[in-house]
C-alpha positions as CSV (number, residue, x, y, z in Angstrom):
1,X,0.0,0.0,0.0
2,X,3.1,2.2,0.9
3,X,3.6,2.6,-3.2
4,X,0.2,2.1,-4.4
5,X,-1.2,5.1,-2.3
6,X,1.3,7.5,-3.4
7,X,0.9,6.5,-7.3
8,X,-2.7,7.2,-6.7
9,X,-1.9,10.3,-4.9
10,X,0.7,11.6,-7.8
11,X,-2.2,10.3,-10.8
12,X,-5.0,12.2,-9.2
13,X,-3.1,14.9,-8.8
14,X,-2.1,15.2,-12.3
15,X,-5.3,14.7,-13.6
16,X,-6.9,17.2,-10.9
17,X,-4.8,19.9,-12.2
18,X,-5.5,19.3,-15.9
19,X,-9.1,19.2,-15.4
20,X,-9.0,22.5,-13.6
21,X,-6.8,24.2,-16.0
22,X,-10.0,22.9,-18.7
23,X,-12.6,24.1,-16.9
24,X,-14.7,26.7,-19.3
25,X,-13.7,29.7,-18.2
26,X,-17.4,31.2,-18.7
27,X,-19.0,29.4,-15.9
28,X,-19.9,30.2,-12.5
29,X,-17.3,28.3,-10.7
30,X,-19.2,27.4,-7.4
31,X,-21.4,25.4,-10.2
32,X,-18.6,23.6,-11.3
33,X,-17.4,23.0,-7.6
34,X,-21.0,21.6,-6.7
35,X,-20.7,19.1,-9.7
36,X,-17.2,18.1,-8.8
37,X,-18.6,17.8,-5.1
38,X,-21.3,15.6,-6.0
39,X,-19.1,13.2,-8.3
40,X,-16.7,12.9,-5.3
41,X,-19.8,11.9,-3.1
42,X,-21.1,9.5,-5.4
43,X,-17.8,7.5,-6.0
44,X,-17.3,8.2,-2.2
45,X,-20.8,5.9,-1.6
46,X,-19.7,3.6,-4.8
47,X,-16.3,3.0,-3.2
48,X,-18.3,2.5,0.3
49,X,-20.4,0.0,-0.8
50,X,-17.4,-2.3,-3.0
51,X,-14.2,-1.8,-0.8
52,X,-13.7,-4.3,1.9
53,X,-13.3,-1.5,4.4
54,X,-14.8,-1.1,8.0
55,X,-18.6,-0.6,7.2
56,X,-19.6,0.3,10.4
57,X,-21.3,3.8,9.2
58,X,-22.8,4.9,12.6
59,X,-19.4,4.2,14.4
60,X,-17.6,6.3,12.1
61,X,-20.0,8.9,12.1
62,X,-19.8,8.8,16.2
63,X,-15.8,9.2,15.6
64,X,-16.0,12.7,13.3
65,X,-13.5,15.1,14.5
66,X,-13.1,19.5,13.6
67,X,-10.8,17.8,10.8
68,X,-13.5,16.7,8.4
69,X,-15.4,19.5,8.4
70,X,-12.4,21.8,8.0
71,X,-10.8,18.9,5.4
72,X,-14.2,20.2,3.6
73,X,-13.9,24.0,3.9
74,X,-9.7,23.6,3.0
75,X,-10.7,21.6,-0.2
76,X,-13.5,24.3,-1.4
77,X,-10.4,26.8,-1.1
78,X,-8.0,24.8,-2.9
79,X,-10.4,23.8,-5.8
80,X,-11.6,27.5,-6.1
81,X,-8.2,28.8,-5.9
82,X,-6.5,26.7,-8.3
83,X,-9.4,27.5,-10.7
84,X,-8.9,31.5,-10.3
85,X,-4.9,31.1,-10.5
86,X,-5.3,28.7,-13.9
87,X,-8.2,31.5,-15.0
88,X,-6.0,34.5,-14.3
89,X,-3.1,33.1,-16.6
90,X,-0.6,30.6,-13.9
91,X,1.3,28.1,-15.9
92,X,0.0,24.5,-15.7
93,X,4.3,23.3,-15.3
94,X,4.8,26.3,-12.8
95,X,1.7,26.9,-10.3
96,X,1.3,23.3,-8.7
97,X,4.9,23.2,-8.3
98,X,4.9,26.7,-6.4
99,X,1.9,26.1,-4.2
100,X,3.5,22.6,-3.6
101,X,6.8,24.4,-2.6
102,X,5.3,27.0,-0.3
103,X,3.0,25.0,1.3
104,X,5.6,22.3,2.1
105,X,7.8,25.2,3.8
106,X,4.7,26.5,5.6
107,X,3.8,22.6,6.7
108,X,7.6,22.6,8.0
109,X,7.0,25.4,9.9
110,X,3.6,24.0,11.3
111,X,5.9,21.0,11.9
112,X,8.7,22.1,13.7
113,X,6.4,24.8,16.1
114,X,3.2,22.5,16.8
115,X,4.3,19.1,16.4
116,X,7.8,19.2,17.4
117,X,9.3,17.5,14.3
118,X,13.0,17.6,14.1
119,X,14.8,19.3,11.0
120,X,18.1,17.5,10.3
121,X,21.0,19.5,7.8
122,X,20.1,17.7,4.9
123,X,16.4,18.9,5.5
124,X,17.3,22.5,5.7
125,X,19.5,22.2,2.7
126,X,16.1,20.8,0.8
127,X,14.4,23.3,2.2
128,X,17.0,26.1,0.8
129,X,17.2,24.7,-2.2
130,X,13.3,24.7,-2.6
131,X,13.6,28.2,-1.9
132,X,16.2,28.8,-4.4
133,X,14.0,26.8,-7.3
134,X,11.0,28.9,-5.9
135,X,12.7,32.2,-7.3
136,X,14.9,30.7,-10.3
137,X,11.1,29.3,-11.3
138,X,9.7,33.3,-10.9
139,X,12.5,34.8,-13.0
140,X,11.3,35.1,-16.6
């Protein structure tokens, strides 16, 4: 699973970012962002129903943190963001790579300050050298 989950991770994410970037541009995006939603929650109940996964609904239910509902208000902004930054002209190569970078560096930050994570020298050299490919990308 260790593999599998992370090529399903990097193909969604490919394909998430090429369907944003062809989204008409003309539409009201909260109406594209509802249709999206309610694909999600179909193959959410599909994938319920087939996987072999705990199906104890109410138990789960009972077990709902903050997280989900905030998971749900984070993922509104990044689907409406990423639609405004491909509709006001961001680079399919060059915006999920910057958003990737910064948020990493923030999520480092979050790391180190809330969860106590440790930041060895080769870390901090990553993280400088995503810094420097942050501006090289930004030069034109």
């Amino acid at each position: 699973m260790y593999y599998i989950s992370i090529i399903i991770t990097i193909l969604a994410t490919v394909v998430y970012n090429i369907s944003q970037k062809s989204i008409n541009q003309s539409i009201n995006p909260f109406i594209s962002m509802i249709i999206t939603y309610f694909t999600a929650i179909i193959f959410s109940v599909l994938a319920l129903i087939i996987l072999p996964i705990d199906r104890n609904i109410i138990s789960s239910l009972k077990q709902l943190n903050w997280a989900s509902y905030v998971l749900g208000l984070s993922a509104l902004g990044l689907e409406i963001g990423f639609l405004y930054v491909y509709r006001s002209g961001w680079s399919i190569a060059i915006a999920p790579l910057f958003v990737s970078i910064i948020s990493t560096i923030v999520l480092i930050i979050v790391g180190i300050f809330i969860y106590k994570t440790k930041i060895s020298s080769m870390n901090a050299l990553g993280i400088c050298l995503s810094i420097v490919g942050l501006i090289l990308m930004n030069k034109k």
